[in-house]
C-alpha positions as CSV (number, residue, x, y, z in Angstrom):
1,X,41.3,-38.9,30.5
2,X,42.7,-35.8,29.2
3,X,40.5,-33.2,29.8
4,X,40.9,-31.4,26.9
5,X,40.1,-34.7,24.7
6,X,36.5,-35.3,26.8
7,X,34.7,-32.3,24.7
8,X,36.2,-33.9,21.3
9,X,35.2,-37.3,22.3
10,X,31.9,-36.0,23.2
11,X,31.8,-34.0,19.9
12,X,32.5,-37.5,18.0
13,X,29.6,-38.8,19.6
14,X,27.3,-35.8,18.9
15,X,28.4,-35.7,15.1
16,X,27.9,-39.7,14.7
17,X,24.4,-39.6,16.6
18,X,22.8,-36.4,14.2
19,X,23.9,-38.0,10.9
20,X,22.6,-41.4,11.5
21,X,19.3,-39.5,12.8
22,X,19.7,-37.4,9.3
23,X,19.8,-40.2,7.0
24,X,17.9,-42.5,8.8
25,X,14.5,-40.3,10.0
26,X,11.4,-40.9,8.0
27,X,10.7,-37.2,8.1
28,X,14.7,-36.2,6.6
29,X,16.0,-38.3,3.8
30,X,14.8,-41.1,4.9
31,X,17.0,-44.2,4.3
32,X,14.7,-47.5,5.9
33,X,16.4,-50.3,7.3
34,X,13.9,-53.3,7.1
35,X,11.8,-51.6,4.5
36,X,10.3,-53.0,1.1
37,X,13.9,-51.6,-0.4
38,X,17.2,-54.5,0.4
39,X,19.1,-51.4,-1.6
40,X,17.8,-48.8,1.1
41,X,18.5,-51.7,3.9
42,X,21.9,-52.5,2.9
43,X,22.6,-48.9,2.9
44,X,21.3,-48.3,6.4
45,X,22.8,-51.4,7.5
46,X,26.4,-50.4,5.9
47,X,25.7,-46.3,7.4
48,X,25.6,-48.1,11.0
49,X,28.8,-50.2,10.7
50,X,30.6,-47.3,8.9
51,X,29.4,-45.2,12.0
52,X,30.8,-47.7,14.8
53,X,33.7,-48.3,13.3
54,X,34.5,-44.3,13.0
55,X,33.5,-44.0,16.9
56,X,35.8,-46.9,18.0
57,X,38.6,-45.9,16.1
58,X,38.2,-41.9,16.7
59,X,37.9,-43.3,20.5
60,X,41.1,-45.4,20.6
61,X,42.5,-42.7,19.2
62,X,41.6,-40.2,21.8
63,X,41.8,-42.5,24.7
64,X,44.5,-44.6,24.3
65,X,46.4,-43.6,21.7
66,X,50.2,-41.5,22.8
67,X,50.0,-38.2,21.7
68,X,52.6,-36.9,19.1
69,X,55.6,-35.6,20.7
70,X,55.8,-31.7,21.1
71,X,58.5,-30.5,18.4
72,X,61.5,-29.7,20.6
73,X,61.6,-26.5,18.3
74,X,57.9,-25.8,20.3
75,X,59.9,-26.8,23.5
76,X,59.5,-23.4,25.8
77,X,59.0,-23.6,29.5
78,X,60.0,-26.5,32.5
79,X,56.6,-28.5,32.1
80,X,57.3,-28.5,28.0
81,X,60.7,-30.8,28.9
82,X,58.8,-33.0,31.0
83,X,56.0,-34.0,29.2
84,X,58.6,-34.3,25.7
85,X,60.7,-36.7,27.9
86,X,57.4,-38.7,29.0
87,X,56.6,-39.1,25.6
88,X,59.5,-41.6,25.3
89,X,59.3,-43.3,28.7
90,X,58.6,-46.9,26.8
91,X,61.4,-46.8,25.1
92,X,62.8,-50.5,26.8
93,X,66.6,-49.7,26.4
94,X,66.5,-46.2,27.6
95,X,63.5,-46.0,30.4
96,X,66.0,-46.0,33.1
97,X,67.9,-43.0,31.4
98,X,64.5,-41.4,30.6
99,X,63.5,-42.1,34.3
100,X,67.2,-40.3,35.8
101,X,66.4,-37.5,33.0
102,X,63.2,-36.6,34.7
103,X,64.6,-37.0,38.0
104,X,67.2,-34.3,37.3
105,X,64.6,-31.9,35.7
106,X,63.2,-32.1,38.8
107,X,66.4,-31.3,40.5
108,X,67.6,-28.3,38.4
109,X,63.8,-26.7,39.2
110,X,64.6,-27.5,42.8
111,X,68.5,-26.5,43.1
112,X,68.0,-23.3,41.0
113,X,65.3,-21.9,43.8
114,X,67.5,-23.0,46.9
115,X,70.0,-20.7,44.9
116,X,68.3,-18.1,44.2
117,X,66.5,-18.1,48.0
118,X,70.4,-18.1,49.6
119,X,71.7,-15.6,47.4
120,X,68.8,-13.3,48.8
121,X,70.1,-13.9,52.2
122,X,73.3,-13.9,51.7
123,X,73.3,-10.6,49.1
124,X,71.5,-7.8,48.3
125,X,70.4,-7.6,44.5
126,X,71.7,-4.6,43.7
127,X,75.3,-6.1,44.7
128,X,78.0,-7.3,41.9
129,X,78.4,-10.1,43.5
130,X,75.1,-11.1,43.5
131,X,74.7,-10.4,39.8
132,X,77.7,-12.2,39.5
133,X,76.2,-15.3,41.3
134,X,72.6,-15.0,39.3
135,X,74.2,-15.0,35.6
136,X,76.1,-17.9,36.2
137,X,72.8,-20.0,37.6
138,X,70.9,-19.0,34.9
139,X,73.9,-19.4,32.4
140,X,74.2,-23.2,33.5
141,X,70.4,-23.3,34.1
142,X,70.4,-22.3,30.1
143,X,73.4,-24.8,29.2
144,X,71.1,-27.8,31.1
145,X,68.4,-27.3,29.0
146,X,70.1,-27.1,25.5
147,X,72.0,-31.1,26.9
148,X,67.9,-31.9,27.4
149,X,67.3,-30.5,23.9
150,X,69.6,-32.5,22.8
151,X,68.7,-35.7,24.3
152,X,65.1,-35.1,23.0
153,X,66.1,-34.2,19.2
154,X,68.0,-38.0,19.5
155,X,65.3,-39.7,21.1
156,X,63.6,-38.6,17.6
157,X,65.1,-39.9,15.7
158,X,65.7,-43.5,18.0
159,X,64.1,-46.0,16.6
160,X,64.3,-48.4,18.8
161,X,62.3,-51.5,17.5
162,X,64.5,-51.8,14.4
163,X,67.9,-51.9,16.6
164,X,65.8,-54.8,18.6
165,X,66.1,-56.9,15.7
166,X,69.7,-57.0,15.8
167,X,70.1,-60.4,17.3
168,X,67.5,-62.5,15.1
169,X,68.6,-61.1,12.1
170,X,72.2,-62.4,13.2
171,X,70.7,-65.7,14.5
172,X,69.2,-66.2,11.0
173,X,72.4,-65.5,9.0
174,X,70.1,-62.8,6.7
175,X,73.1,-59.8,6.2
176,X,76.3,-60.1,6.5
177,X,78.2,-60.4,10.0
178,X,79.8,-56.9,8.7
179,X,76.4,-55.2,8.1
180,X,75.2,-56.3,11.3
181,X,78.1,-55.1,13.3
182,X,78.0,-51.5,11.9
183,X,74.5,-51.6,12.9
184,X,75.3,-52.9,16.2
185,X,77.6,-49.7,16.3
186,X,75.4,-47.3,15.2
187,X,73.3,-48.2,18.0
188,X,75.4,-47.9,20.8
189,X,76.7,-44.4,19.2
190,X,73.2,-43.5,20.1
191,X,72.9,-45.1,23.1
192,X,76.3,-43.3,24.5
193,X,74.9,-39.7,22.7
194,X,72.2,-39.9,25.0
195,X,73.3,-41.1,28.4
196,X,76.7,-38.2,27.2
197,X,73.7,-35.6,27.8
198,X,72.4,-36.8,30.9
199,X,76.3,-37.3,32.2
200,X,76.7,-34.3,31.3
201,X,73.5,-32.9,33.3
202,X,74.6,-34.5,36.2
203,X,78.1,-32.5,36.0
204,X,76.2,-29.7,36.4
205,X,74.3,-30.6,38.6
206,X,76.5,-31.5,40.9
207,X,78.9,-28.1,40.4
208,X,75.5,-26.5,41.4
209,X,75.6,-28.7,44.4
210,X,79.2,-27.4,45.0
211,X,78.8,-23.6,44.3
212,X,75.3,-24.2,46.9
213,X,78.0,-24.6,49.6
214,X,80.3,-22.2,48.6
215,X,78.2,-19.7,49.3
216,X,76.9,-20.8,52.6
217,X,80.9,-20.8,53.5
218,X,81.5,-17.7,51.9
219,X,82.6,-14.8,54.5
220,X,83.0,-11.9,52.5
221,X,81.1,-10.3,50.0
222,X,83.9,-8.8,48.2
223,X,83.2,-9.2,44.2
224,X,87.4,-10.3,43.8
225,X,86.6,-13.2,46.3
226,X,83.7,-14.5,44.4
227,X,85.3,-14.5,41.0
228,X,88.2,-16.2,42.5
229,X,86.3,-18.8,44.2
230,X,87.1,-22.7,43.0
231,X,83.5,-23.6,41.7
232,X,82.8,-20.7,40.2
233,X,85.7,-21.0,38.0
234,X,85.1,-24.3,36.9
235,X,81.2,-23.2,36.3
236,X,83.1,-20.3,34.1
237,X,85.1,-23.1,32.8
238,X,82.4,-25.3,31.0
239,X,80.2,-22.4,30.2
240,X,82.9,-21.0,28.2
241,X,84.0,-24.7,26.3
242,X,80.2,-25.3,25.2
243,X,80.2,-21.6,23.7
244,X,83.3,-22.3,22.1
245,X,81.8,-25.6,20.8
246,X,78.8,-24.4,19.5
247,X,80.9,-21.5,17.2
């Protein structure tokens, strides 16, 4: 259990126990079950159901019940993209994509500190070259998470148990074989949207991967060299089309 949902359970529990003990002491109001009064029983009787049926449900609820995603508005730090990609792990179609999604979060964390650590060797910070270096990781570190951003605003608005319909409602001849095929389409527009930003995660990943060993190769630290160098120009490259995209 969620920690931070044990002190509301218990707080259910606490609230459900002192109002039956409320209505139903002798000493408070008073309400008898078993009494002379059937209208006094039936209300004591009713009180207990009402109060079950508010403790199973406000336990379901904190229990089992998926939290509501995290607006991706809300969406700040590293942990904030996990746990807003975890929300749609049971997505059937996708759970693969979610899975490879996660995986590369993990791998962006991990790549940008290898980075950063070899740059330290390899530079001193005070270095153009090194600042050179560090703007571009964080500038493609930044361009990673607005493709997750992305991904997460059209996982919102996925629904994915409507598009599973497809084939029965074809099977039982219900629209037209038009209407049906336009909705077929509309789902694998969002179907390609979303594995586009992943694809396009893994690009950058893997020109991290690249630039990585360009340094460890790299035998001068003359600033001209680095700005020069192949990876870092095609880094340059696709930093400079999303900005031009986004205008």
């Amino acid at each position: 259990m969620n920690n931070s949902k044990l002190p509301k359970l218990l707080g259910l529990i606490v609230g459900i126990v002192l109002l039956n003990v409320i209505i139903l002491s002798p000493g408070l109001i008073g309400l008898r079950i078993g009494g002379d009064s059937v209208l006094q029983t039936a209300l004591g009787v009713t009180l207990l159901v009402i109060s079950f049926l508010v403790l199973l449900n406000g336990s379901y609820s904190l229990l089992f019940k998926p939290p509501a995603p995290t607006p991706v508005k809300d969406i700040i730090i590293h942990e904030d993209y996990i746990e807003a990609l975890n929300h749609y792990r049971g997505i059937t179609p996708l759970k693969s994509d979610i899975v490879l999604s996660l995986d590369q979060l993990e791998r962006i964390d991990k790549k940008k500190g290898t980075l950063t650590e070899v740059l330290g060797q390899r530079f001193d910070s005070a270095e153009l070259s090194y600042k050179k270096f560090n703007s571009v990781i964080n500038e493609v570190e930044k361009l990673f998470y607005l493709n997750v951003r992305g991904l997460l605003n059209k996982l919102s608005v996925f629904d994915a148990s409507e598009f599973s319909t497809l084939a029965n409602q074809q099977a039982s001849g219900r629209f037209s074989n038009k209407l049906i095929q336009e909705k077929k389409l509309l789902y694998d527009e969002y179907i390609a949207s979303i594995r586009g930003y992943i694809g396009a995660n893994e690009e950058i990943l893997l020109k991290l991967d690249k630039l990585l060993l360009e340094i460890t190769q790299l035998g001068s630290t003359d600033y001209k060299d680095v700005e020069e160098m192949p990876c870092m120009k095609e880094i340059d490259a696709l930093i400079n089309q999303t900005k031009f995209y986004k205008q």
